[in-house]
N, C-alpha and C positions, 0 to 999 in steps of 0.2 A: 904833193903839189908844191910848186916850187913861185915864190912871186919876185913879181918886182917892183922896187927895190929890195935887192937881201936884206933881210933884219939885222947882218952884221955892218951894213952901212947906218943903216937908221939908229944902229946902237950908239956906232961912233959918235953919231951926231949930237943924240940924247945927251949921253952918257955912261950908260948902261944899257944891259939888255931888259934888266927887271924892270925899268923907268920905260925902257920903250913898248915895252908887249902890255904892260900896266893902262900905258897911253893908248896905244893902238887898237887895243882892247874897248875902251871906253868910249873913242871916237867911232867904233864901228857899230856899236849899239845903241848911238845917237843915230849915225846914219839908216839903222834898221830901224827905229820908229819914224825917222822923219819924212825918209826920201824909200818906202817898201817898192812905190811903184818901177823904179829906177833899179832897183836890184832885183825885183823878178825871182821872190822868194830867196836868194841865194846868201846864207851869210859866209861863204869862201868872198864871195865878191863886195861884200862889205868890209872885209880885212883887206882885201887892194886896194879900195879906194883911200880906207885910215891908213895904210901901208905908204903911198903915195902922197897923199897930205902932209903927214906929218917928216918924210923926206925933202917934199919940198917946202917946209917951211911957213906952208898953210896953218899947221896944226900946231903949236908949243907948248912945254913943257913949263908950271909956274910954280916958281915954287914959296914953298908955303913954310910959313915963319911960327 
């Protein structure tokens, strides 16, 4: 399965790839407890949405000291 935005754009953006799938990871198992009704059991479709987010700038990266 293929998404969109590629993970090699979202990496760009990050930084990495490890920082971005770390992230998009995280934000998509927020999105599965918060918003289930919305994804229709589906967690591919929760990795779009954190996919998407965090491309556009909804989601960032903080870092920590």
């Amino acid at each position: 399965m293929l998404f969109e935005p590629p993970i090699d754009e979202i990496a760009e953006r990050i930084g990495n790839v490890y920082t971005a799938t770390i992230i998009i990871g995280a934000r998509a198992k927020e999105l599965e407890s918060k918003i289930p009704t919305l994804l229709n059991g589906s967690s591919n479709l929760a990795i779009e949405y954190a996919c998407k987010e965090v491309h556009s700038g909804k989601v960032v990266a903080e870092k920590v000291k």
